[in-house]
C-alpha positions in Angstrom: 116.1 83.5 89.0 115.8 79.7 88.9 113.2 78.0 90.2 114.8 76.5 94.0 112.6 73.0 93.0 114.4 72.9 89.5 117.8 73.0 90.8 116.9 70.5 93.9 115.2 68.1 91.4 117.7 68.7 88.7 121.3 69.9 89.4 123.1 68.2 87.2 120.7 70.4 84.1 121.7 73.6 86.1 125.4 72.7 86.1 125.2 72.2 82.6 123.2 75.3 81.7 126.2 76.8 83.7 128.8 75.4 82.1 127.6 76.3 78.6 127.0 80.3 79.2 130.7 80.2 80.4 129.8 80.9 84.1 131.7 78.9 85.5 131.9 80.6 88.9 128.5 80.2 89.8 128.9 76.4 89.8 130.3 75.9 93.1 127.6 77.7 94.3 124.7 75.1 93.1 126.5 72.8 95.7 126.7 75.1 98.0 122.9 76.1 97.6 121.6 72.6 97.9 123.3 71.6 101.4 122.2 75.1 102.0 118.2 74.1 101.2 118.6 70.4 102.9 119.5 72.4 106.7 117.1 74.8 105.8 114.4 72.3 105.5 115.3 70.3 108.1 115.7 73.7 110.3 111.9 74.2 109.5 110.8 70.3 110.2 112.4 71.2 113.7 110.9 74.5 114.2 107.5 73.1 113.0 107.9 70.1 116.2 109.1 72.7 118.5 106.2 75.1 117.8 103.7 72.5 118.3 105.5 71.1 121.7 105.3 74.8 122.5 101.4 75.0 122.1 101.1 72.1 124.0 103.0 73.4 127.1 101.1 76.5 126.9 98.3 74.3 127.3 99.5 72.9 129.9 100.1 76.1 131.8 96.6 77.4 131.3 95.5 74.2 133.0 97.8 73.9 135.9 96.9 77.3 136.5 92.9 76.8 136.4 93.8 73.6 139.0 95.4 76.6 140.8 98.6 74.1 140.7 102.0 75.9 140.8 102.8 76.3 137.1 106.7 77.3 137.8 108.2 74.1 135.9 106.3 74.4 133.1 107.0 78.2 132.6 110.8 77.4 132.7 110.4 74.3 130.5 108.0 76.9 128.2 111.0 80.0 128.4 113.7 77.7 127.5 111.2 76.4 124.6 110.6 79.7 123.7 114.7 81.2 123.7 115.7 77.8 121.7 113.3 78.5 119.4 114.4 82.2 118.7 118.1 81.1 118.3 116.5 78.2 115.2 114.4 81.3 113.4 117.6 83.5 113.4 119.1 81.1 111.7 116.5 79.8 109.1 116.8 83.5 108.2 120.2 83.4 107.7 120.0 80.5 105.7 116.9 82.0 104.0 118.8 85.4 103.1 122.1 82.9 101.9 119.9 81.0 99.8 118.4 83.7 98.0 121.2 85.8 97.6 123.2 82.5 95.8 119.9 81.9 93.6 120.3 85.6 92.2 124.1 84.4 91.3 122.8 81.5 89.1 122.2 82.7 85.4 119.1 81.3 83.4 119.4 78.0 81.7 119.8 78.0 77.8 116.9 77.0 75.8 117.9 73.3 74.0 117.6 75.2 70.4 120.5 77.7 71.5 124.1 76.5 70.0 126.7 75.8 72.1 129.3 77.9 71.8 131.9 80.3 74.0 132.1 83.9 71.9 130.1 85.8 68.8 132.3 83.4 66.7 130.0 80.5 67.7 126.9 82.8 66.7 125.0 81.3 63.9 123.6 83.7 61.0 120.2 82.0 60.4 118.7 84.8 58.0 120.2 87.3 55.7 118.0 90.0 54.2 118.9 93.1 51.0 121.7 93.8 48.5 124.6 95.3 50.2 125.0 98.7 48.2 127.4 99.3 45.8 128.8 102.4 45.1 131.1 104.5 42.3 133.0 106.4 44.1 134.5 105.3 47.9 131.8 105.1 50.6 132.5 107.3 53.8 131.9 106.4 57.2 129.2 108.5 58.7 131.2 110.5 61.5 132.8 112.3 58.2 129.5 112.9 56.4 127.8 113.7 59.7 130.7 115.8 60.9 130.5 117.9 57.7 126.5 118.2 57.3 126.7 119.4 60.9 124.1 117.3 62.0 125.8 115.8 64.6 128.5 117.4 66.2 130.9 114.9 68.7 133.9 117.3 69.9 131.6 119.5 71.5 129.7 116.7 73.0 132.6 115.3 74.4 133.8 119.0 75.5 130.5 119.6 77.6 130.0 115.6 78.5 133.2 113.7 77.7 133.0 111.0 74.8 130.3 109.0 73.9 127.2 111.9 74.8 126.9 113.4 70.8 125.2 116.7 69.8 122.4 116.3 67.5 121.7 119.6 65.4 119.2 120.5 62.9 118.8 117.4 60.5 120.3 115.4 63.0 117.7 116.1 65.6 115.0 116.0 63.4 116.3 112.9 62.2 116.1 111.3 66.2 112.6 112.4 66.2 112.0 110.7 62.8 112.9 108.0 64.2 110.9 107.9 67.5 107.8 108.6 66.1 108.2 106.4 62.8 109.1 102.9 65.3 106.4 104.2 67.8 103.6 104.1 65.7 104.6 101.1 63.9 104.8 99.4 67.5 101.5 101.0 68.3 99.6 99.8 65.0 100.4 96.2 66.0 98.6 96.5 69.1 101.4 97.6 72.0 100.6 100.1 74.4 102.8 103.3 74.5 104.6 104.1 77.7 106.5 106.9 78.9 108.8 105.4 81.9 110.7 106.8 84.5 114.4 107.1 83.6 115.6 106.7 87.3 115.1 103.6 88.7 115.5 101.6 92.7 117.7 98.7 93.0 115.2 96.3 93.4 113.9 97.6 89.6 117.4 96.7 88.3 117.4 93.4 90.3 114.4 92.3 89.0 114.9 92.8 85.5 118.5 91.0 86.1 121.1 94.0 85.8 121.8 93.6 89.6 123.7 91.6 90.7 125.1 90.7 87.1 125.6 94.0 85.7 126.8 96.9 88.2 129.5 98.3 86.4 127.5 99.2 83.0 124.9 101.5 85.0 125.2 104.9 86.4 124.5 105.2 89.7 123.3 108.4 91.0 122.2 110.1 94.7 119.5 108.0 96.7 119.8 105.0 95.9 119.2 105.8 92.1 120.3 104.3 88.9 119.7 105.9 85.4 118.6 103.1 83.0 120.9 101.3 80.7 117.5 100.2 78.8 114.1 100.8 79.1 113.8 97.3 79.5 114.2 97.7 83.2 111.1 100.3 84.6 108.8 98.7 81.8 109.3 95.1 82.8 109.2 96.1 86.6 105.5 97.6 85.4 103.8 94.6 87.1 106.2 93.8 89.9 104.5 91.8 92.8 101.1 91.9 90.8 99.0 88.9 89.5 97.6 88.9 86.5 94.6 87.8 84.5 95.3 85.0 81.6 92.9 86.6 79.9 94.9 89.6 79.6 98.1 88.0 78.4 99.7 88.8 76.3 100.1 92.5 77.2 102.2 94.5 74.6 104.4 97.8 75.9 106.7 99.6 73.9 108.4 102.8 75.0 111.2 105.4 74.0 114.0 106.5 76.1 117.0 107.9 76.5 119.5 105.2 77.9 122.5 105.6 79.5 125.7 103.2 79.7 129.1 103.0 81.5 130.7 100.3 80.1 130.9 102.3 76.7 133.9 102.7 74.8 135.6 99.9 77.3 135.6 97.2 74.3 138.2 96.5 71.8 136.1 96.9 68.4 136.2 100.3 66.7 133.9 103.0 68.9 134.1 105.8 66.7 131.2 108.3 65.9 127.6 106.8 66.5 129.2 103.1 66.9 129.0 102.8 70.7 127.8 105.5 73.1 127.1 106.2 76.7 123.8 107.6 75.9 121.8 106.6 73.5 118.4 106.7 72.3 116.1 103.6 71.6 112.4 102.6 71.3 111.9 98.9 73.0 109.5 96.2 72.8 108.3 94.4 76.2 105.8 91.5 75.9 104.4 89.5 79.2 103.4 86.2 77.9 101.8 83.1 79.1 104.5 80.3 79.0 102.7 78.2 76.6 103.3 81.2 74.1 106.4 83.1 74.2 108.7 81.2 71.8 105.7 81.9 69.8 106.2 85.7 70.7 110.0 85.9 70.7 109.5 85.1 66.8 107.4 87.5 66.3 109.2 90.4 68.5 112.1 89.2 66.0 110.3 89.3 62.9 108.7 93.2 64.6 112.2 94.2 64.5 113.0 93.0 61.0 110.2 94.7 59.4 111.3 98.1 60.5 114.7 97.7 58.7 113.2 96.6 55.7 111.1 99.1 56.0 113.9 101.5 55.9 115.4 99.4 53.3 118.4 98.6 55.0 120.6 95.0 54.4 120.5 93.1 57.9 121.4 90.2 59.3 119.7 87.8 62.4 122.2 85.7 64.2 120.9 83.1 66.6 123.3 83.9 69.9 125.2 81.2 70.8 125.3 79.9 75.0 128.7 82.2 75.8 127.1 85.4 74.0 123.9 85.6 75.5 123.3 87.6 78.9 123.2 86.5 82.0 119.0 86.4 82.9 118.7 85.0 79.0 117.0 81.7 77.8 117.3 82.5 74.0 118.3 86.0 71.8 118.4 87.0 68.8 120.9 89.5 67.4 119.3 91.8 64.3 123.0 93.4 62.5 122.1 96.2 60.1 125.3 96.3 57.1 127.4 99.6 57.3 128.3 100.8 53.6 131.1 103.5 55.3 132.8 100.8 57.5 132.1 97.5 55.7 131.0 95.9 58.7 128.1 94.8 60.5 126.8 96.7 63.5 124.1 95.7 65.9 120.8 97.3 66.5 118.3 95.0 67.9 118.6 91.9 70.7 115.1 90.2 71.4 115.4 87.5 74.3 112.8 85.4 76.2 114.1 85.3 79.7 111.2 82.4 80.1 109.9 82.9 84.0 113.8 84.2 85.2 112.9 88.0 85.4 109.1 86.8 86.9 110.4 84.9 90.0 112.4 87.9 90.9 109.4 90.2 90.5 107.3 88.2 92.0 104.8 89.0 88.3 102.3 86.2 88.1 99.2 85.3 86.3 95.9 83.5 87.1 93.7 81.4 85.2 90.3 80.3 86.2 90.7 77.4 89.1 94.3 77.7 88.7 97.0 78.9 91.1 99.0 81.9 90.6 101.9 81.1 87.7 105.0 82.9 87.0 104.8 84.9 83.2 107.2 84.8 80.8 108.3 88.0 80.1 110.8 89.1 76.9 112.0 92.1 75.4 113.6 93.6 72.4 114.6 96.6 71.3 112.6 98.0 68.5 115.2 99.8 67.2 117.9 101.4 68.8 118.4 104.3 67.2 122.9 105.0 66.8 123.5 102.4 64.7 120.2 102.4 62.5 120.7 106.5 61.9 124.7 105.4 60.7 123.6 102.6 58.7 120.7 105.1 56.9 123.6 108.1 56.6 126.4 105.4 55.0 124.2 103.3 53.0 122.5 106.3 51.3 125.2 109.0 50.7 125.5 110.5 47.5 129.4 111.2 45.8 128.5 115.4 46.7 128.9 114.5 50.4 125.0 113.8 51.6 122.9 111.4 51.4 119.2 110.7 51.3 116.5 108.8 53.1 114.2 106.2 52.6 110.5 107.7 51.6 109.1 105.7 55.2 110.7 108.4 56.7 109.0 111.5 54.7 106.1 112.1 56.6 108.0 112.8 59.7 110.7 114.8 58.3 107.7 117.6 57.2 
């Protein structure tokens, strides 16, 4: 969330920020917040006077009593105090809860470098990498090839699971697992530390990472209180909720592999066939606590991670600079990495890097120390690193052969033994 002194200092910024992400119902609510914080203040000016007049008539008492002087006055004047008093706490915490819950409805301000814009049609592409392929014969989309190789088989996932929940079989399994291990040691070699996270998380996880309140209806929520992750974005980051960190120690460098799991799949308009959008989906993700002074610095390089492993794999992408409408809510800046798909002639998405700049920190209360200094919120950013749907239908399209496979890319080799 926003910092409460940003928005007192600076609402007309805040507004604006609103205004270009296109959220346009959260602007009523920076008015609403600041009346909100000038009562609360006030409320806590009054308190402060009222607590100290309090102390003094309990002075007061004390020495009446000592004179053995009746003390009956001042006990009534000190009650009244005292139930007056209760009545102005119950409601700074009702203005406390208000202004909280309104400050987790405000999204992240755009960085000044992100264009303004109101859809993926105001994206810009700022780098373009390979040769599309070119072909002799008409290039099939990969549900076909897939479909035929029996690699990956959807009509019985959607029989045991519904749509979007594929089987992988044989080549197509061993493919996944390629995959994990070929992006985990790459992540690895540069220095990240592997994690393994949960893949149920609490509501305050989701909240602090920005999916709650924003992003309810794209997570599966399960008994207890439990949601299964729609990235593995969320339990990594909330790694160092409510802890204060060294400076020293920054930057520190996770990446993970998960399973992830999303609701909202299948619910847009663009084509969803095979491996295209999914409800569960596998992914390896990047997640870098940085000190502010650094993490543009690092959400170039987390880009830059990304790119590498496509061109490692030798397949044509894209990066797009997201514009203000088409970046997420908790978002200061993203990236998009496309990856070109011979079989459908389109683009298809398999990496967003973002710097959330101190958003996701405030509401995880994760901050670092450095010598003399007072506790600061990190920055804290995230990408994935790949996701693997999209990359393993790009590799499948862009490399078939006119007899109906295809091959791979010799990076892959070693794990395919």
């Amino acid at each position: 969330m926003l910092d409460l002194k940003l928005i007192r200092s600076n609402p007309d910024l805040v507004k604006e920020g609103i205004r270009k992400k296109n959220e346009l119902e959260a602007l009523p609510l920076v008015d609403e917040l600041l009346e909100l914080d000038s009562r609360h203040r006030a409320l806590l000016s009054e308190i402060e006077q009222l607590r100290s007049q309090q102390k003094k008539l309990a002075k007061a008492v004390g020495k009446a009593k000592a004179r053995g002087e009746d003390a009956a006055e001042l006990l009534a004047k000190s009650g009244e105090l005292a139930e007056y008093l209760k009545g102005l706490e119950a409601e700074q915490k009702r203005l406390e809860e208000r202004i909280y819950e309104i400050l987790a409805q405000i999204p992240n301000i755009p960085h000044p470098s992100v264009p303004v814009g109101k859809s993926e049609a105001d994206n810009v592409v700022v780098k373009e990498w390979g040769g599309k392929p070119s072909f002799g014969f008409e290039p099939r989309p990969h549900w076909e090839i897939a479909a035929e190789l029996g690699m990956i088989d959807f009509e019985r996932g959607a029989k045991v699971s519904g749509s979007g929940f594929p089987f992988y079989v044989g080549q197509g399994a061993r493919l996944v697992r390629s995959l994990e291990n070929l992006f985990l040691d790459y992540h690895t070699a540069r220095g990240f530390v592997e994690v393994r996270p949960p893949l149920l998380v609490r509501e305050q996880a989701a909240f602090g990472t920005g999916q709650l309140p924003d992003k309810e209806g794209m997570m599966y929520e399960v008994s207890g209180g439990y949601f299964l992750i729609p990235t593995s974005e969320v339990p990594v980051t909330n790694l160092h909720a409510g802890e204060i960190l060294e400076a020293a120690d920054l930057p520190l460098k996770y990446t993970a592999y998960t399973p992830n799991f999303r609701v909202e799949a299948g619910s847009y308009g663009k084509d969803v066939r095979g491996l295209n959008r999914l409800h569960q989906f596998d992914k390896v993700e990047m997640v870098v606590f940085s000190h502010p002074d650094e993490s543009y610095d690092w959400l170039e390089k987390l880009t830059r991670q990304a790119e590498e492993l496509l061109e490692l794999l030798g397949l044509p992408y894209r990066r797009l600079l997201m514009c203000t409408g088409d970046m997420g809510f908790t978002q200061a800046k993203k990236y998009d990495l496309e990856v070109w798909s011979a079989g459908q002639q389109r683009w298809l998405e398999v990496s967003s890097i973002s710097n959330m700049e101190d958003y996701q920190a405030r509401r995880m209360k994760t901050r670092f120390r450095e010598p003399g200094g007072k506790p600061r919120f990190v920055h804290t950013l995230n990408g994935s690193g790949l996701a693997f749907p999209r990359v393993m239908a790009a590799l499948i399209e862009n490399y078939q052969t006119p007899e109906g496979g295809f091959e791979l890319p010799s990076a892959l080799a070693p794990y395919l033994r």
